[in-house]
N, C-alpha and C positions, 0 to 999 in steps of 0.2 A: 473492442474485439469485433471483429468480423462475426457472420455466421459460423462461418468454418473452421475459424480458429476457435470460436467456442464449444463448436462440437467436439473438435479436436482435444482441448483440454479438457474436457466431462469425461471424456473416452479415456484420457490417460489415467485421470482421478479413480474412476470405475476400476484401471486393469492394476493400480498401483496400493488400492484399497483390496486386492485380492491378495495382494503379498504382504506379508507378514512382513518381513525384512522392511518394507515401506510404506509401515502403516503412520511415520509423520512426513508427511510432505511440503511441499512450500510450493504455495500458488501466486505468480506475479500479474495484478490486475492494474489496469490505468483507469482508473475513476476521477469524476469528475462531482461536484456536491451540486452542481444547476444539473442534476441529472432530469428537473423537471421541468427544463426549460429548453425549448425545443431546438428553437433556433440558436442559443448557447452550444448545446451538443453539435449542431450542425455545425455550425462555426469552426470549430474543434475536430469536424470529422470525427464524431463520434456514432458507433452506429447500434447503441445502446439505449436503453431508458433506465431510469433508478429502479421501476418494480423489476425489468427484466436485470439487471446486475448482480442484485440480493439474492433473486432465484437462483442465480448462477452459484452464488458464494454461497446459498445455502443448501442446493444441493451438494456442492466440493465437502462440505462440512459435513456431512450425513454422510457421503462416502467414506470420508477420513477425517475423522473427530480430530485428530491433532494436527491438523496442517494447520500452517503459519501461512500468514496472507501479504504482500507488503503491496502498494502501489505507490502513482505518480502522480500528483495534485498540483496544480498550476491556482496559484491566486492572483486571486488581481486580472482576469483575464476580462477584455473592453465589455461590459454592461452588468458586471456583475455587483449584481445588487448586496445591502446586507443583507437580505432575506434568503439569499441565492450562498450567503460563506454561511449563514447557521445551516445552513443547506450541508456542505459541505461539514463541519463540526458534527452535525446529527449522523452523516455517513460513518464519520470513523468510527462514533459512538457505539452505532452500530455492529459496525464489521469487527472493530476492534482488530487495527492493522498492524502487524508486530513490526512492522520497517515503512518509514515515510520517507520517500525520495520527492520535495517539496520545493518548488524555485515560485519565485515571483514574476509574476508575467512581465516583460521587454517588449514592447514592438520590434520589429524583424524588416527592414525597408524592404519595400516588395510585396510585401505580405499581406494577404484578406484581412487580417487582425489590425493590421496596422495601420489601416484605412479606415476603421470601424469608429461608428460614433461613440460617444460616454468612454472613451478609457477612463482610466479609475487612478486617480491624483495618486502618488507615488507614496505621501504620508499613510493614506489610507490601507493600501495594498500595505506595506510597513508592517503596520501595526494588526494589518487580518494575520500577515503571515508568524507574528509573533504568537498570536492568538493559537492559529493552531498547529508551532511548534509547542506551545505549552501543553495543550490538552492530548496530543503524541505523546510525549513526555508522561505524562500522567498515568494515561492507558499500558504504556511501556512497562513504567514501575509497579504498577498493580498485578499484570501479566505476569510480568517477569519474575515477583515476588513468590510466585509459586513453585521456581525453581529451585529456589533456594532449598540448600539440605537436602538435595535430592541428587541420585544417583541418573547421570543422562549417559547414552553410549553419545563420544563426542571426538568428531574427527579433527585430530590435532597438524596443528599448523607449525613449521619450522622456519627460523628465519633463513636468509641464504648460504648461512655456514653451518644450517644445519644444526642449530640450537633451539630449543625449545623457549620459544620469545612470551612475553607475560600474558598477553592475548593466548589463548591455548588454541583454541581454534572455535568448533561452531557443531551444534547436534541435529540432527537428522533432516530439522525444520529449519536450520539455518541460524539457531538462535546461537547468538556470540555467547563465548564461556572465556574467563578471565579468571587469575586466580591462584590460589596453589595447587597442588596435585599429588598424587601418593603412589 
């Protein structure tokens, strides 16, 4: 996030934590787990740190106790260390991020990145990114277990003809609802 897009979304969190009607929101972050690794962020164009990120998510979270968080995680990105993906594992731990949009790094021809020394053997990245689809996974099921048996207001989804498809749609904070209905 830019400065200004971070003010930007504090500012919306603050004016959307005053409505009722929008007291679960959903806040889309692009995090990174070398968030203490300088030249890693830079690399990435990232113009963040890990303590300032958290601040961020943990003020959003004081304004609106139930907003849903998801972000973007790139593994395997060239000099990442193991000490740099428990880096990453520790963040979700952390934040505990209801949706992970998760790819394995590629070189890009052209590209800073794809010039950069130490890429990271393709087995490796593999098996980081297995790593932490499972503990996604994990956090998801734990999260999500709380839903259960409980009454959510939940915006329904129809397929193209207009049929109520088994997916029912998704509640305030974006969390998917599946299932039967009454």
């Amino acid at each position: 996030w830019t400065d200004g897009e971070q003010v930007l979304v504090l500012n919306r969190c603050r004016c959307a934590a005053r409505e009722a009607e929008l007291a679960a929101a959903r806040a889309f972050t692009s995090e990174e787990g070398n968030c203490d690794r300088e030249d890693i962020l830079k690399a990435m164009n990232r113009q963040y740190t890990r303590e300032s990120y958290l601040a961020k998510v943990d003020e959003i979270r004081a304004a609106i106790p139930d907003v849903t968080f998801s972000t973007d995680v790139i593994v395997g990105f060239p000099g990442e260390s193991e000490a740099d993906f428990e880096g990453t594992l520790a963040m979700l731990r952390r934040v505990r991020f209801d949706m992970l949009y998760s790819f394995i790094y590629s070189p890009r021809k052209g590209t800073p990145a794809a010039e950069m020394a130490e890429q990271i053997p393709k087995e490796v990245s593999a098996a980081r990114f297995e790593r932490l689809l499972a503990l996604q996974e994990q956090i998801a099921g734990e999260d999500n277990a709380g839903y259960v048996g409980n009454a959510s207001t939940v915006s329904i989804s129809l397929d193209p003809n207009g049929i109520l498809s088994a997916s029912l749609g998704g509640t305030k904070g974006a969390v998917s609802v599946s299932g039967g209905y009454e």
